[in-house]
C-alpha positions, 0 to 999 in steps of 0.5 A: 614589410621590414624594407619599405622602399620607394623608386621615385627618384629616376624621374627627377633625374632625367631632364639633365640627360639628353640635351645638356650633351648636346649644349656642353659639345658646343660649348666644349668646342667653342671655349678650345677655340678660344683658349687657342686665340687667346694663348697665342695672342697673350705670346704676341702681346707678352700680356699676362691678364690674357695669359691669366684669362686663357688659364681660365678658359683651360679650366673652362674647357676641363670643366666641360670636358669633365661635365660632358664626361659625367653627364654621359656616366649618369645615363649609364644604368645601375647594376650589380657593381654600382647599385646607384649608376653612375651619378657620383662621376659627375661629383669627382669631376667637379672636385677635379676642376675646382681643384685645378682652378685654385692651383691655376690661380695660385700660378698667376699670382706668383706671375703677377709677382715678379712682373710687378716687381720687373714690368714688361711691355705689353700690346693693349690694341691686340690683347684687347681683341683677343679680349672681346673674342672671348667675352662674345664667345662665352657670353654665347656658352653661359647663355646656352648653359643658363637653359639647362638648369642649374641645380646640377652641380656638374652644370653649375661648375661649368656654368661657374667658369663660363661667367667667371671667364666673361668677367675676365674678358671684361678685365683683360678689355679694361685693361687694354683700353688703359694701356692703349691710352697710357701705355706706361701704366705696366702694372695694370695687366698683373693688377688684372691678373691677379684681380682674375685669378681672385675669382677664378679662386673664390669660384673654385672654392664655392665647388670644392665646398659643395663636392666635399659635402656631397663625398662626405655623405653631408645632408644636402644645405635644403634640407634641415633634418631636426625639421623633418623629424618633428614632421614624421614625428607629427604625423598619426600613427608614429611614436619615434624616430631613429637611426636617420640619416640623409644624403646625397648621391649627387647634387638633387638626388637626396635619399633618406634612411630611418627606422620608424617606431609605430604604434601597435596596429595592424599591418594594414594600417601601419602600412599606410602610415608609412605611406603617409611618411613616404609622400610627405618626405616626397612632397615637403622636402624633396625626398623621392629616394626613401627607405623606412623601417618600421618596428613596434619596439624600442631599442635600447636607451641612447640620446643621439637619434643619428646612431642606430641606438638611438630614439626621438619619440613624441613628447607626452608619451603614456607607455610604462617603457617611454622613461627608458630612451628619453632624449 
């Protein structure tokens, strides 16, 4: 009884297996065919917006080279070595790109530097098509990618670099137009460049922000654990909270740890509460992965319900020991 234990979580896990394989392959090799259009032509065309662009579009192919890669490790089943599979693979991937992204884009803006400071010449008309073959093309990716879902971070990474690419391809287009028509304006290609590799760096740090959380064993943003411990706490049978801690494996896949201090009942009925305390995480926070410990006494006095020392009881409490812990 000492280890209350709930096995729901597989479930909420397997709609990412199976067909985002299939969508990531495609998407895979699509954006290798366009990295190979676009570097070739941004040599040609001696643009570094496309240049910028096609830096973009190898962060694109990393982050679905990676994601495709995750994705196969979390259908791996646990064992004795990773008792909870594979999922976090999918977390290092994204840390991975995310950091890529920002060195990339930190890359470009040095380029940008030195061509504002000595402009080149640069082929509008054929940095322009190479343009319009991306942004179709990624369009395309971004749609197939959109149905999977995005509350995969792996996904939402690749997702991330799909849309920020299309809007690149947007720049590198405007950009062409402009030097089509006024073919003097240099500065508009690094301008572009630069405004390219903004995004490419806001968008990384966004990912990065959300890996580290999940690697730092943060509580998932949707969840507010003062909230979910008034909630147990509410609910009959329950005198006290502690030792909580919440977490993720990878991004939807939050678990739960506490001990629960009942009111001295029979085993029967404790059981019950702590089947009510089960399903109410479940249902009300999305909790399936969930392991309560109940007890019948209190541990020593402490004011920090995070620490294993530590209690959170219910208000008005008539025990003679309830003056102990009191937070």
């Amino acid at each position: 009884m000492a280890h209350d234990h709930d096995h729901h979580h597989s479930h909420g896990h397997g709609h990412h297996h199976g067909t985002p394989l299939r969508t990531v392959a495609i998407g895979f090799l699509l954006t290798a065919v366009i990295l190979v259009v676009e570097v070739v032509v941004a040599i040609l065309s001696h643009s570094l917006s496309l240049l910028a662009d096609a830096g973009h579009v190898l962060t694109d192919l990393a982050a679905l080279g990676l994601s495709w890669f995750a994705l196969k490790q979390a259908e791996r089943p646990p064992n004795a070595q990773q008792t909870y599979g594979y999922h976090r693979t999918g977390i290092m991937a994204a840390l991975v790109n995310a950091s890529t992204l920002i060195l990339i884009a930190i890359w470009i803006m040095r380029e940008a530097y030195d061509r504002f400071n000595a402009p080149v010449e640069v082929d509008g008309l054929m940095m322009g098509w190479a343009a319009v073959v991306g942004l179709v093309a990624n369009i395309y990716i971004g749609w197939i990618l959109s149905r999977e879902g995005s509350d995969n971070l792996n996904l939402r990474s690749a997702m991330l670099h799909v849309i920020g690419d299309a809007m690149a391809s947007v720049g590198v287009i405007v950009a062409a137009l402009v030097l089509w028509l006024r073919p003097t304006w240099t500065f508009v290609d690094p301008a572009i460049g630069v405004l390219i590799s903004l995004l490419i760096a806001a968008g990384a740090w966004r990912i990065l922000q959300d890996a580290t959380l999940v690697l730092m064993e943060g509580v998932p943003r949707n969840i507010n654990v003062e909230t979910l411990v008034e909630r147990i706490l509410s609910l009959p049978g329950v005198r006290g909270v502690h030792d909580v801690h919440v977490w993720c494996i990878a991004s939807g896949f939050p678990l739960l740890t506490c001990h629960v201090h009942l009111d001295e009942t029979d085993v029967v009925t404790s059981a019950a509460v702590m089947n009510e305390i089960k399903d109410t995480v479940r249902k009300e926070f999305g909790i399936d992965h969930c392991t309560l410990q109940p007890e019948w006494e209190l541990c020593g006095p402490s004011d920090n319900m995070y620490c294993s020392m530590d209690t959170l009881r219910r208000a008005p409490q008539p025990h003679a020991h309830s003056s102990e812990g009191k937070v």
